[in-house]
PyMOL Python script that loads the backbone (N, CA, C, O; Angstrom):
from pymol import cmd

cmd.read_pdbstr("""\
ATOM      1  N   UNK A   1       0.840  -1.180   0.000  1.00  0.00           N
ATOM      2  CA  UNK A   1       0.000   0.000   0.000  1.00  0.00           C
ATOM      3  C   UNK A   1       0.882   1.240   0.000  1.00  0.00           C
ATOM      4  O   UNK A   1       1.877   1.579   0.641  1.00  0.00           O
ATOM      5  N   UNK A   2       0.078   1.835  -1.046  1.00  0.00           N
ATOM      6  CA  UNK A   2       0.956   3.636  -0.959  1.00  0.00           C
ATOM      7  C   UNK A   2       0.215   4.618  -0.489  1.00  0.00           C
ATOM      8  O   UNK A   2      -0.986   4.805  -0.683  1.00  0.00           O
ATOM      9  N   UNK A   3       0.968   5.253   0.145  1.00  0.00           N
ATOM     10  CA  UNK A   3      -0.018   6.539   0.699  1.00  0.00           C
ATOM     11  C   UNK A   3       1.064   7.853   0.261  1.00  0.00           C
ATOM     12  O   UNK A   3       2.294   7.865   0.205  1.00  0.00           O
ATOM     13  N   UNK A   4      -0.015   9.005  -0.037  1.00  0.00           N
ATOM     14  CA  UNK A   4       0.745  10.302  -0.253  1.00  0.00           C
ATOM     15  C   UNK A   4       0.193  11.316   0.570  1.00  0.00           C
ATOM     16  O   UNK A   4      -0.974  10.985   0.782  1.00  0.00           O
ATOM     17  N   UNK A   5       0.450  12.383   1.138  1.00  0.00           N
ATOM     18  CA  UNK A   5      -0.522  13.347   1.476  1.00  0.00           C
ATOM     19  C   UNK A   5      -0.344  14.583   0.551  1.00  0.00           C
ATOM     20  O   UNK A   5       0.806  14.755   0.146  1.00  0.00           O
ATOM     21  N   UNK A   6      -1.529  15.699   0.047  1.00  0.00           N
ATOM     22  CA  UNK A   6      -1.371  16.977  -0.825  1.00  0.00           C
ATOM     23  C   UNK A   6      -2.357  17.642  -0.312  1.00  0.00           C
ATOM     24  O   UNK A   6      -3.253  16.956   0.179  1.00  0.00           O
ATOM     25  N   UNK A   7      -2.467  18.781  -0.276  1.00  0.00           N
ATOM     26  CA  UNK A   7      -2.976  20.123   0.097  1.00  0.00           C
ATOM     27  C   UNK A   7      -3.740  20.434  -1.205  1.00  0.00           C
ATOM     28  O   UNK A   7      -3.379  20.491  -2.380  1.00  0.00           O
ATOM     29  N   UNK A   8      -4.945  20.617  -0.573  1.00  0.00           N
ATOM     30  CA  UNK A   8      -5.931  20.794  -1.791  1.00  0.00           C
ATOM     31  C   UNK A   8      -5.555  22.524  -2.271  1.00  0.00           C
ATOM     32  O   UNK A   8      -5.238  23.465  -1.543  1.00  0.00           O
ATOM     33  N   UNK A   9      -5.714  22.480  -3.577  1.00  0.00           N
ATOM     34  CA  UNK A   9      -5.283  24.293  -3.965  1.00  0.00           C
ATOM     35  C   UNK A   9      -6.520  25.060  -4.427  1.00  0.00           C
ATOM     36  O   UNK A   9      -6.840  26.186  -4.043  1.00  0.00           O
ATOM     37  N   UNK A  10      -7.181  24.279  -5.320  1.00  0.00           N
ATOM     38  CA  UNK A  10      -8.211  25.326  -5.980  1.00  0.00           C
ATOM     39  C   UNK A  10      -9.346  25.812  -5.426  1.00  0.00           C
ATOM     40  O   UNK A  10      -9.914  24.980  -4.719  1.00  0.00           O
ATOM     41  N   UNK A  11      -9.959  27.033  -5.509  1.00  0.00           N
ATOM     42  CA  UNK A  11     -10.458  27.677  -5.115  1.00  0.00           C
ATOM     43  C   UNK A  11     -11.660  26.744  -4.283  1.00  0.00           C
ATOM     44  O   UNK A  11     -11.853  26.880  -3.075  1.00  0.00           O
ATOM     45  N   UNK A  12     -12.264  25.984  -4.963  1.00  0.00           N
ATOM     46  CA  UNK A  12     -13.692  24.749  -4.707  1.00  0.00           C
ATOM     47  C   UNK A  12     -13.533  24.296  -3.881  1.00  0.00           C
ATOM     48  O   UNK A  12     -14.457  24.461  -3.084  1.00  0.00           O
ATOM     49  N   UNK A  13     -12.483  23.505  -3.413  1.00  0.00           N
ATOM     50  CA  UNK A  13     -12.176  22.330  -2.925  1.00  0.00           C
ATOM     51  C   UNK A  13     -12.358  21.338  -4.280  1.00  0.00           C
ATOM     52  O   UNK A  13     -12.556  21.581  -5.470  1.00  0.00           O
ATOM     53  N   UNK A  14     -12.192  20.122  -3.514  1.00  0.00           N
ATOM     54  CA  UNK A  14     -12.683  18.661  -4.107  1.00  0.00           C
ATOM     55  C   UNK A  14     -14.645  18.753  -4.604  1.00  0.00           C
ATOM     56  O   UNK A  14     -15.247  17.841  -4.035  1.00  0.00           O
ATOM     57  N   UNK A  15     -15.071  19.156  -5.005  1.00  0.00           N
ATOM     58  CA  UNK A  15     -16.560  19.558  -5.254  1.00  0.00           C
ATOM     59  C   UNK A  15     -16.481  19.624  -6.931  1.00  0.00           C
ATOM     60  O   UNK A  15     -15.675  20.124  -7.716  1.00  0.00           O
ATOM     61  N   UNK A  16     -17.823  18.806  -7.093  1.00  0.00           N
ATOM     62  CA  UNK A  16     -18.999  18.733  -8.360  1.00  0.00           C
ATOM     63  C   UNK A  16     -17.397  18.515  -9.437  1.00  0.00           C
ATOM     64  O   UNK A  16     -16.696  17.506  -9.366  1.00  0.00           O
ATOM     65  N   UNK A  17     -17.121  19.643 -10.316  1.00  0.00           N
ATOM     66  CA  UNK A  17     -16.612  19.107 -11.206  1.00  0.00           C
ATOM     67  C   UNK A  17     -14.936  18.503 -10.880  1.00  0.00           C
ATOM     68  O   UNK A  17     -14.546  17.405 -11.280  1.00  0.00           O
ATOM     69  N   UNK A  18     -14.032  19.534 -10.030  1.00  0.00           N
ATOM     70  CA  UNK A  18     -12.972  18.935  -9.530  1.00  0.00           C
ATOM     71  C   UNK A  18     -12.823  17.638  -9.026  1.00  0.00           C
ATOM     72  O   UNK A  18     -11.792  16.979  -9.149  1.00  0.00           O
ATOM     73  N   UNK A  19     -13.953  17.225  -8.397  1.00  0.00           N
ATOM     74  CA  UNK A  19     -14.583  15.321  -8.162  1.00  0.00           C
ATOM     75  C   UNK A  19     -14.734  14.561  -9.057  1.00  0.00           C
ATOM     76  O   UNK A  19     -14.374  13.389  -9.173  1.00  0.00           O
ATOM     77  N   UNK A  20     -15.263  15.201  -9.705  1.00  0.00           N
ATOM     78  CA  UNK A  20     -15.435  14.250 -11.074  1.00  0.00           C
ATOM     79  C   UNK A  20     -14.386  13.715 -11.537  1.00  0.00           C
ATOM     80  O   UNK A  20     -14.144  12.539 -11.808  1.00  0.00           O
ATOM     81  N   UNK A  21     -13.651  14.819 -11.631  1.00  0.00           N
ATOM     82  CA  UNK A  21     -11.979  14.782 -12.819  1.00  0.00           C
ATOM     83  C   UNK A  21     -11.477  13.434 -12.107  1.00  0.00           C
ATOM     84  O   UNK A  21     -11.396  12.284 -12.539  1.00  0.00           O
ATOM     85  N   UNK A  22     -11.114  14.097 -10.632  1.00  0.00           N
ATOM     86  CA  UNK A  22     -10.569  12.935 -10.011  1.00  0.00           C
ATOM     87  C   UNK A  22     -11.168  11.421  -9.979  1.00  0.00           C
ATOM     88  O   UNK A  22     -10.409  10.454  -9.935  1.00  0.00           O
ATOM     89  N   UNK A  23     -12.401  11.303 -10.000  1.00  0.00           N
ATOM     90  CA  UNK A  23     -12.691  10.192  -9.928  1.00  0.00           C
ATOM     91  C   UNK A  23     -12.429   9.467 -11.716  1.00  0.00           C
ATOM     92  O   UNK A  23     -12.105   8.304 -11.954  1.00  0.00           O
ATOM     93  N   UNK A  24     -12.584  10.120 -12.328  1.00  0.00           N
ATOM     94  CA  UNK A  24     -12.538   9.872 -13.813  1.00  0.00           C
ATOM     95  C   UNK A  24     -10.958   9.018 -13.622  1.00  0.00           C
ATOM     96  O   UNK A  24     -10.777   7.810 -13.775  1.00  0.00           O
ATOM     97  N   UNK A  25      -9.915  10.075 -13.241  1.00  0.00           N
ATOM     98  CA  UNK A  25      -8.980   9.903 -13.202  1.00  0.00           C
ATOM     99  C   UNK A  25      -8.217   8.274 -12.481  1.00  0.00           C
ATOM    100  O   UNK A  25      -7.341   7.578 -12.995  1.00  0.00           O
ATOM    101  N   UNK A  26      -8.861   8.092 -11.314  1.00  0.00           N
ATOM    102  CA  UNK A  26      -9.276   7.304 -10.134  1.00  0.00           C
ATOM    103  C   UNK A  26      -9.184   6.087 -10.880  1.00  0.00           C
ATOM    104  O   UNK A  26      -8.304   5.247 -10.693  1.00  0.00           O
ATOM    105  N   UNK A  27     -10.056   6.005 -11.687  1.00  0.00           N
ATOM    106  CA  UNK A  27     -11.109   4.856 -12.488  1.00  0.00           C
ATOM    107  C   UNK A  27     -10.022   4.594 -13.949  1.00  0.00           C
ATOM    108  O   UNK A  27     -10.359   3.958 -14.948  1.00  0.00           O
ATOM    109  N   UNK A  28      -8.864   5.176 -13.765  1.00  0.00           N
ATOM    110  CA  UNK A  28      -8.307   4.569 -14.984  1.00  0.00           C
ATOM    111  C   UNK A  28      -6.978   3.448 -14.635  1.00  0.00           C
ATOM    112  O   UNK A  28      -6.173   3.011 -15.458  1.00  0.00           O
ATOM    113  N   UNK A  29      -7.038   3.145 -13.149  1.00  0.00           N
ATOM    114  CA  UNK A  29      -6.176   2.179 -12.349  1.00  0.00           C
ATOM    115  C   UNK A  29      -7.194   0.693 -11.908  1.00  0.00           C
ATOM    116  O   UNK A  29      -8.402   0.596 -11.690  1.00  0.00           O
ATOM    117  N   UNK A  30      -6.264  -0.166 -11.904  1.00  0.00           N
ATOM    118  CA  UNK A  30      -6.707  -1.027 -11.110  1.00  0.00           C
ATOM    119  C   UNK A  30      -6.682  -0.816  -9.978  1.00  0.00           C
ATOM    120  O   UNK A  30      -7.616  -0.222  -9.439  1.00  0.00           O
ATOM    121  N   UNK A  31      -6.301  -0.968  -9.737  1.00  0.00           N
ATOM    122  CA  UNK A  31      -5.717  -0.948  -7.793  1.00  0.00           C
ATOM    123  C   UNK A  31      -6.857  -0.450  -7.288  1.00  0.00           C
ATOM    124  O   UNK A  31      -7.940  -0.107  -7.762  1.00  0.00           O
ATOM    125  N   UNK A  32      -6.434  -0.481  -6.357  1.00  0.00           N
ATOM    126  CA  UNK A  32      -7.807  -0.248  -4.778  1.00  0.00           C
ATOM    127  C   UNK A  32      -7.758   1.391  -4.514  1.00  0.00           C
ATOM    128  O   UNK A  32      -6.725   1.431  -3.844  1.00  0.00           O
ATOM    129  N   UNK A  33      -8.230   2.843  -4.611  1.00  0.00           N
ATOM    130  CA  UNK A  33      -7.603   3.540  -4.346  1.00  0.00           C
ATOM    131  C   UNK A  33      -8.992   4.298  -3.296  1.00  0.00           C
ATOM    132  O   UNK A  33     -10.211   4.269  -3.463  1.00  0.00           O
ATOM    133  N   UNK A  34      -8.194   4.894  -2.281  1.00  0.00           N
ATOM    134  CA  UNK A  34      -8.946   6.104  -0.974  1.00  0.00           C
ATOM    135  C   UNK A  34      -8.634   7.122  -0.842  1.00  0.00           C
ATOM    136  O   UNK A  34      -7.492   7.581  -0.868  1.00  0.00           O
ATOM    137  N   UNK A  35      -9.568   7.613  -0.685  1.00  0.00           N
ATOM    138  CA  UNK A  35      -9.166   9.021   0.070  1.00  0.00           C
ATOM    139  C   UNK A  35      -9.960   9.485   1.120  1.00  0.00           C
ATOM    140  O   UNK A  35     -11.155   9.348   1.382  1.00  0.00           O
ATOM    141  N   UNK A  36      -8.758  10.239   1.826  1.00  0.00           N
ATOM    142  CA  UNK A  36      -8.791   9.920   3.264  1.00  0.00           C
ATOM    143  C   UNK A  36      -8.569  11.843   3.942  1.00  0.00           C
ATOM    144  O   UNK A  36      -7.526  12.486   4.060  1.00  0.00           O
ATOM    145  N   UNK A  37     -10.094  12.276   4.275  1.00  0.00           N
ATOM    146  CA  UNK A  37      -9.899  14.063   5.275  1.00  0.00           C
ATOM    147  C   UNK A  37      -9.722  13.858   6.502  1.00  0.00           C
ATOM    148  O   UNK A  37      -9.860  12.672   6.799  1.00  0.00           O
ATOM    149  N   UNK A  38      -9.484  14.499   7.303  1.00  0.00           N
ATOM    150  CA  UNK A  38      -9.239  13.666   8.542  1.00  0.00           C
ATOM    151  C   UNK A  38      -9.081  12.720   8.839  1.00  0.00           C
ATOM    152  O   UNK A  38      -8.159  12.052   8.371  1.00  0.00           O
ATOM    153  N   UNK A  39     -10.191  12.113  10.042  1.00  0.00           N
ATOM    154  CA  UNK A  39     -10.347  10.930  10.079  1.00  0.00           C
ATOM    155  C   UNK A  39     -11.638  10.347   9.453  1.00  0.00           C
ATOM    156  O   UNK A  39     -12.441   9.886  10.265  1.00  0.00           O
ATOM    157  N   UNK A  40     -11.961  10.293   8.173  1.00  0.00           N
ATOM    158  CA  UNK A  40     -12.678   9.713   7.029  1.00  0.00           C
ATOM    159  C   UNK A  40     -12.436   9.788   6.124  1.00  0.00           C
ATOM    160  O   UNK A  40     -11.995  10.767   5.521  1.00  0.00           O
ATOM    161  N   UNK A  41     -12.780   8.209   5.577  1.00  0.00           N
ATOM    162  CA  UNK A  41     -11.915   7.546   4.291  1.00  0.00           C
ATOM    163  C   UNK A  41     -13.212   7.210   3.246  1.00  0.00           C
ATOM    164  O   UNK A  41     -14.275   6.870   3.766  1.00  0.00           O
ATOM    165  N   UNK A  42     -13.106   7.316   1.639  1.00  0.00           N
ATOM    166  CA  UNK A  42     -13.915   7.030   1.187  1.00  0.00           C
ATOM    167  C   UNK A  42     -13.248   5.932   0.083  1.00  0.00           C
ATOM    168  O   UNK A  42     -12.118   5.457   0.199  1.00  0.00           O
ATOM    169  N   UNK A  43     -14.150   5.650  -0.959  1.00  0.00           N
ATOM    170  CA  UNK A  43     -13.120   5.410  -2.153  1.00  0.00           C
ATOM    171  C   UNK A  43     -12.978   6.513  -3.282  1.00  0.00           C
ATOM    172  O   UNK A  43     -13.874   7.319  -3.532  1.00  0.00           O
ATOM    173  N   UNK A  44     -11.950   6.474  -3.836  1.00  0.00           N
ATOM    174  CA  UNK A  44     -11.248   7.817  -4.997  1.00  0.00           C
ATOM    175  C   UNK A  44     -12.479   6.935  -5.687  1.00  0.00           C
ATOM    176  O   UNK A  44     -13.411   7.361  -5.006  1.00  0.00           O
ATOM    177  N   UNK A  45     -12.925   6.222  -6.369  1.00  0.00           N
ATOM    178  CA  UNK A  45     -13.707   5.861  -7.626  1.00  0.00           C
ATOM    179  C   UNK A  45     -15.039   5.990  -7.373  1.00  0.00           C
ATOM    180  O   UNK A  45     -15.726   5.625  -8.328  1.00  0.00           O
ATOM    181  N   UNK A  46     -15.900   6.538  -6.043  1.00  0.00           N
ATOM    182  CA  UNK A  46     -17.187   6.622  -6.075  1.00  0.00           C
ATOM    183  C   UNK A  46     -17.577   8.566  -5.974  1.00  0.00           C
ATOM    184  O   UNK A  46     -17.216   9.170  -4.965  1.00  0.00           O
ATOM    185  N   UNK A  47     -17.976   8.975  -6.597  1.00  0.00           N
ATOM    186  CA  UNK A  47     -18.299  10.284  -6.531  1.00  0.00           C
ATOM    187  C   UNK A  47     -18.751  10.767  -5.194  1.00  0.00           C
ATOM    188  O   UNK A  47     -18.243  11.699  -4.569  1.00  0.00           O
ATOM    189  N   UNK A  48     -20.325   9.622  -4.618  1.00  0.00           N
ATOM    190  CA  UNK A  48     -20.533  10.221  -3.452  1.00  0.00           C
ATOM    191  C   UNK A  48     -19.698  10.176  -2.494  1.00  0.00           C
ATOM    192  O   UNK A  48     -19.549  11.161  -1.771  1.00  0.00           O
ATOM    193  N   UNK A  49     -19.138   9.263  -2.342  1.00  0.00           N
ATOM    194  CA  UNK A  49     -17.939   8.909  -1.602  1.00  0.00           C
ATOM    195  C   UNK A  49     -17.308  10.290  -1.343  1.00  0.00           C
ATOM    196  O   UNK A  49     -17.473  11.008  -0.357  1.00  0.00           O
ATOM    197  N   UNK A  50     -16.544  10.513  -2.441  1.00  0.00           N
ATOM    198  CA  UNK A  50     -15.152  11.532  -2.435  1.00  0.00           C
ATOM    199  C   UNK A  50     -16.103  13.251  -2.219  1.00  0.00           C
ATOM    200  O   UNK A  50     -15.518  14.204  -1.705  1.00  0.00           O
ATOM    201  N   UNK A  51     -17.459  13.350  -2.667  1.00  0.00           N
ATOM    202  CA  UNK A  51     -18.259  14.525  -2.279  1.00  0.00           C
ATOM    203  C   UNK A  51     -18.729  14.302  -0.797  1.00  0.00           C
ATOM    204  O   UNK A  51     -18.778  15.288  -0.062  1.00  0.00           O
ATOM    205  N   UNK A  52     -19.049  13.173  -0.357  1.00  0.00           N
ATOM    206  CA  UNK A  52     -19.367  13.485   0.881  1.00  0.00           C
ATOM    207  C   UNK A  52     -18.256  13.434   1.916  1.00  0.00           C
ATOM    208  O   UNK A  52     -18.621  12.896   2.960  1.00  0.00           O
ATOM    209  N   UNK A  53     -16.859  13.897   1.901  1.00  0.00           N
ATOM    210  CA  UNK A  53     -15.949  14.156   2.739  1.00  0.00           C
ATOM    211  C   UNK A  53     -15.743  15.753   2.676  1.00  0.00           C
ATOM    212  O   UNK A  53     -14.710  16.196   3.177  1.00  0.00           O
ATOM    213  N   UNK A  54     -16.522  16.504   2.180  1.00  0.00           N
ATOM    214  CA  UNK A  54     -16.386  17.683   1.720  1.00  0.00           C
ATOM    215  C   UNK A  54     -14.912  18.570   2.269  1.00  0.00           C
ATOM    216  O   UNK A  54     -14.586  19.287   3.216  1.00  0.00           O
ATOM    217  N   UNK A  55     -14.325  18.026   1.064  1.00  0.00           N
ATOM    218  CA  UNK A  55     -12.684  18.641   0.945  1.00  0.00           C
ATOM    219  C   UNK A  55     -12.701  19.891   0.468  1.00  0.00           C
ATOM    220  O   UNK A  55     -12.925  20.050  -0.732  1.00  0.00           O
ATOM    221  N   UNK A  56     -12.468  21.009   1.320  1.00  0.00           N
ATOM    222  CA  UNK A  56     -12.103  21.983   0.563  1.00  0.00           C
ATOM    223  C   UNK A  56     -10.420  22.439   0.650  1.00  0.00           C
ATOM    224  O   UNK A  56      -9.460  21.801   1.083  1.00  0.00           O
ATOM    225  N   UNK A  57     -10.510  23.960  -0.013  1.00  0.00           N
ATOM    226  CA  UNK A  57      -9.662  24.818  -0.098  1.00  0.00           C
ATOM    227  C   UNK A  57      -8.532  24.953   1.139  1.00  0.00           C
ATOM    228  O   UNK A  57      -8.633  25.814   2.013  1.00  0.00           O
ATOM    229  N   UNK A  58      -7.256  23.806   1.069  1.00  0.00           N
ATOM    230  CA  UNK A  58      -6.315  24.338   2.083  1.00  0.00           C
ATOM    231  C   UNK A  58      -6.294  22.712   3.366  1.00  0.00           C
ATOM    232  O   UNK A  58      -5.635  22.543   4.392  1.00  0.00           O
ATOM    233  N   UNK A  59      -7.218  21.894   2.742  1.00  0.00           N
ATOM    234  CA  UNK A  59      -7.691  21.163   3.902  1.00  0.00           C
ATOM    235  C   UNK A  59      -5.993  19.846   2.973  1.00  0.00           C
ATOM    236  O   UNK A  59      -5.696  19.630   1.798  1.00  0.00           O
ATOM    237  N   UNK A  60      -5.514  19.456   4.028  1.00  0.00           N
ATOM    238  CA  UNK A  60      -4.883  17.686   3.789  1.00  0.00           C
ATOM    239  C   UNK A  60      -5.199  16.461   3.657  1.00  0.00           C
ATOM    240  O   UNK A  60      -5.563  15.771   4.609  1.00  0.00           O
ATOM    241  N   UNK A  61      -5.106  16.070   2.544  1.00  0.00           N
ATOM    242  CA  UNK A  61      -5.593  15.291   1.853  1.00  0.00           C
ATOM    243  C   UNK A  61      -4.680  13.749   1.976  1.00  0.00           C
ATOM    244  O   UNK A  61      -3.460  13.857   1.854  1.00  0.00           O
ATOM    245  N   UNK A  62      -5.161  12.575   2.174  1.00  0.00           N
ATOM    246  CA  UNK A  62      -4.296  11.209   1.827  1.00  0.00           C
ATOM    247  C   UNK A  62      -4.898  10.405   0.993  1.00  0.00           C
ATOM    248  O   UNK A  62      -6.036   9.941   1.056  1.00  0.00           O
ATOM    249  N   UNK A  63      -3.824  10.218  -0.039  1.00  0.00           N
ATOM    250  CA  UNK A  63      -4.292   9.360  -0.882  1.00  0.00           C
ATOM    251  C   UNK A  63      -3.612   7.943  -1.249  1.00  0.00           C
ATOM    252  O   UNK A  63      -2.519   8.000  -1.811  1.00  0.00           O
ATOM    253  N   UNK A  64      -4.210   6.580  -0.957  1.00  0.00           N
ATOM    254  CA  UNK A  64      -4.174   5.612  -0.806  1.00  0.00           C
ATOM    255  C   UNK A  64      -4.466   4.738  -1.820  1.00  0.00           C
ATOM    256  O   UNK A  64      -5.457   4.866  -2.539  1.00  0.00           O
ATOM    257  N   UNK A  65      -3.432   3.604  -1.947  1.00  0.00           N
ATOM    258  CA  UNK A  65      -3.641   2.789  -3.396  1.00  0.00           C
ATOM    259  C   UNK A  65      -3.149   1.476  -2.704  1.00  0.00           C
ATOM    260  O   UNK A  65      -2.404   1.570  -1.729  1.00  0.00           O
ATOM    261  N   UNK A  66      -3.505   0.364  -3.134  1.00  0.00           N
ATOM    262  CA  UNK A  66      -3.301  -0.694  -2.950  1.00  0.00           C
ATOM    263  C   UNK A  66      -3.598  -1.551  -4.592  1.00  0.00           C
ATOM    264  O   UNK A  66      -4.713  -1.733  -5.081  1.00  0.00           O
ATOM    265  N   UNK A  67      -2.632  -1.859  -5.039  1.00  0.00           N
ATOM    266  CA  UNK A  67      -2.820  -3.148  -5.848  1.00  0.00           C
ATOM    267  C   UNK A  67      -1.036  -3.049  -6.822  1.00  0.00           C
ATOM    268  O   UNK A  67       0.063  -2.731  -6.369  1.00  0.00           O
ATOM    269  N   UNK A  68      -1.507  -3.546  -8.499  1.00  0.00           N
ATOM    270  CA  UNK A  68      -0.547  -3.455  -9.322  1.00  0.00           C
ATOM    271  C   UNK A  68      -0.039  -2.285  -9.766  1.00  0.00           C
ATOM    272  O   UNK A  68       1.187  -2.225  -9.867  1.00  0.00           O
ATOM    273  N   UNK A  69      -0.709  -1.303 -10.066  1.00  0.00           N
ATOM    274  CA  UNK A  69      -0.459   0.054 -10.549  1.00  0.00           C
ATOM    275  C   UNK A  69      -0.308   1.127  -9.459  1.00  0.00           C
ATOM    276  O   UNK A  69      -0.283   2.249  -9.963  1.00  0.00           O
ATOM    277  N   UNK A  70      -0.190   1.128  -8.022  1.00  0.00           N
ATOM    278  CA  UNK A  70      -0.690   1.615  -7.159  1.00  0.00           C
ATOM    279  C   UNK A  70       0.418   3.442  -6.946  1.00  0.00           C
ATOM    280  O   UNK A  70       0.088   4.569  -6.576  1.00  0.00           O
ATOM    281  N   UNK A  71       1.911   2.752  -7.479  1.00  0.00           N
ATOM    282  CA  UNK A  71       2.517   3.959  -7.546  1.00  0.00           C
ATOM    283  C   UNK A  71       1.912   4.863  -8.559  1.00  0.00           C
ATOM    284  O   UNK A  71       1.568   6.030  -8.376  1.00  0.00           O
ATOM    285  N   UNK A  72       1.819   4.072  -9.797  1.00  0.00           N
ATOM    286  CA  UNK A  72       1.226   5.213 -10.897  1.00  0.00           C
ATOM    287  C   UNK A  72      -0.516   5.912 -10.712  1.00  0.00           C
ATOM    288  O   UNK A  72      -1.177   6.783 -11.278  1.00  0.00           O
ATOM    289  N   UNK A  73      -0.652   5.259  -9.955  1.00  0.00           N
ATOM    290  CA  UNK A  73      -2.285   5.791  -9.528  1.00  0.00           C
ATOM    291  C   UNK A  73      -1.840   6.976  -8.543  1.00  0.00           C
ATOM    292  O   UNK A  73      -2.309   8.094  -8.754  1.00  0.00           O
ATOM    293  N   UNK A  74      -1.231   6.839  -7.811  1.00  0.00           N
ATOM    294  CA  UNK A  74      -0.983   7.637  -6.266  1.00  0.00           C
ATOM    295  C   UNK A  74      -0.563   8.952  -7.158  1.00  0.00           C
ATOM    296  O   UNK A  74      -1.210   9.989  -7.017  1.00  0.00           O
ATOM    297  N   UNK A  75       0.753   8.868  -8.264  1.00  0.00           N
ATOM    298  CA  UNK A  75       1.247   9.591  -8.302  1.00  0.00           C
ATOM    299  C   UNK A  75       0.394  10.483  -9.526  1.00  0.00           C
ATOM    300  O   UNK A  75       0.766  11.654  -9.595  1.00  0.00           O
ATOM    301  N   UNK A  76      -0.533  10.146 -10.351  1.00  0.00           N
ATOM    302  CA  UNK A  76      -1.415  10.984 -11.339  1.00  0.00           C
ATOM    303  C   UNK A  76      -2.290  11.247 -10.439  1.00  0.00           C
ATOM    304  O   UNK A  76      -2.366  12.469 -10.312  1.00  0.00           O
ATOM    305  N   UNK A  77      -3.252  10.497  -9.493  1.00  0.00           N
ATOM    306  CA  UNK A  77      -3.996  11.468  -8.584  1.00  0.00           C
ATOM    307  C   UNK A  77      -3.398  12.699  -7.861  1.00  0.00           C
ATOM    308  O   UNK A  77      -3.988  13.780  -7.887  1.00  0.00           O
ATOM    309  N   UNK A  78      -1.956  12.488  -7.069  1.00  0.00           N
ATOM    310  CA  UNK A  78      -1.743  13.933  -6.744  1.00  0.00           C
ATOM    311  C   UNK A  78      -1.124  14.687  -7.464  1.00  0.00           C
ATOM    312  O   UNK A  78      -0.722  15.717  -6.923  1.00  0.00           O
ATOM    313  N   UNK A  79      -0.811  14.483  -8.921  1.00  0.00           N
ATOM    314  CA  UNK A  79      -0.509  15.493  -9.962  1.00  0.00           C
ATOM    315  C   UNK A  79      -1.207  16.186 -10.437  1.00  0.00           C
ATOM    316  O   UNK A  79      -0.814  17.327 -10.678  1.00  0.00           O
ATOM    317  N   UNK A  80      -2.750  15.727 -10.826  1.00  0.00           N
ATOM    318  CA  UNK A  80      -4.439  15.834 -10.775  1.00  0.00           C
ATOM    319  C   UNK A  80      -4.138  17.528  -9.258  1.00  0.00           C
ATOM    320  O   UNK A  80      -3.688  18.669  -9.158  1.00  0.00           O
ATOM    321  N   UNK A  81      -4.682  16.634  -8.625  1.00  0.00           N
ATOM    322  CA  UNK A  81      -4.688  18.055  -6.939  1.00  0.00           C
ATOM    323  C   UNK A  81      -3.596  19.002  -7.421  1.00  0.00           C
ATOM    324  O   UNK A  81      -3.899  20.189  -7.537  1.00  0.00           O
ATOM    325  N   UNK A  82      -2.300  18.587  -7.728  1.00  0.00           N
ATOM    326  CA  UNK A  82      -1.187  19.904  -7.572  1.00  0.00           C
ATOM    327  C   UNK A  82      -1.713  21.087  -9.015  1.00  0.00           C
ATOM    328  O   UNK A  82      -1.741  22.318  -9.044  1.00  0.00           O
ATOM    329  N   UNK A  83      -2.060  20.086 -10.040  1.00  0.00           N
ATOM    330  CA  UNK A  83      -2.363  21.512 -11.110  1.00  0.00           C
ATOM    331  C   UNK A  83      -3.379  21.999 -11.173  1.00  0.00           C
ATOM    332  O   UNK A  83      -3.811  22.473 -12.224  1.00  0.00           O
ATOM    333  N   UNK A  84      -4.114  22.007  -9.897  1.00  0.00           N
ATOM    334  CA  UNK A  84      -5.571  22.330  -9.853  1.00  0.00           C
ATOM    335  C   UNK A  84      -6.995  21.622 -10.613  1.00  0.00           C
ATOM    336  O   UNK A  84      -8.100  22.097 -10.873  1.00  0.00           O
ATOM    337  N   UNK A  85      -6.483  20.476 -10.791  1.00  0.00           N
ATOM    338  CA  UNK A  85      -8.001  19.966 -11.556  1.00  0.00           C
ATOM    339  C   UNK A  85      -7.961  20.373 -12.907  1.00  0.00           C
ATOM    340  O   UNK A  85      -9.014  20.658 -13.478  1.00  0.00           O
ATOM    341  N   UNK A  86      -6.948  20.432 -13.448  1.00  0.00           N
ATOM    342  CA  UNK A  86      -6.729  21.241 -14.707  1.00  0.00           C
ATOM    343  C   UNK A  86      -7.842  22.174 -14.963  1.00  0.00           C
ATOM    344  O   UNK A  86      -8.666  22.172 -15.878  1.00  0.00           O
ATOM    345  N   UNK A  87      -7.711  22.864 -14.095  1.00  0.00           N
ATOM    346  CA  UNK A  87      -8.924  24.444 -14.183  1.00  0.00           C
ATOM    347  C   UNK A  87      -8.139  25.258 -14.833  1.00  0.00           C
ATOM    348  O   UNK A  87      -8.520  26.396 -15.108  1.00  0.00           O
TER     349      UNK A  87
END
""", "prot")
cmd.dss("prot")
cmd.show_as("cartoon", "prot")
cmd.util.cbc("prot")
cmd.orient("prot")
């Protein structure tokens, strides 16, 4: 299992379309992947999931992979967060 932590940047937070991206994104790995606000964890591949942790602007973020691809998942999801959701 990999874990990373990133600092959410864009203005939204993790919300409606920035969720999406990510989960889009999420969904192009095998592996097992979470994400984790505090102390609550959802999965990166279910929308309500990753909307109902309501991540915003500034909050720390962990993101969690477990399987075959798990570095390359970890590391395009928080490349995804660092350029803002390509906004």
């Amino acid at each position: 299992m990999l874990t990373k932590n990133v600092t959410i940047q864009n203005t939204v937070g993790l919300h409606a379309r920035p969720a999406t991206y990510f989960i889009q994104k999420a969904n192009c790995f095998k592996s097992s992947i979470w994400i984790e606000n505090s102390d609550r964890r959802a999965n990166a591949k279910s929308l309500l999931g990753v909307l109902s942790l309501g991540i915003a602007k500034g909050d720390i973020i962990s993101i969690l992979a477990d399987g075959v691809d798990e570095q390359e998942a970890v590391d395009a999801l928080v490349d995804l967060v660092v350029k803002g959701f390509n906004d």
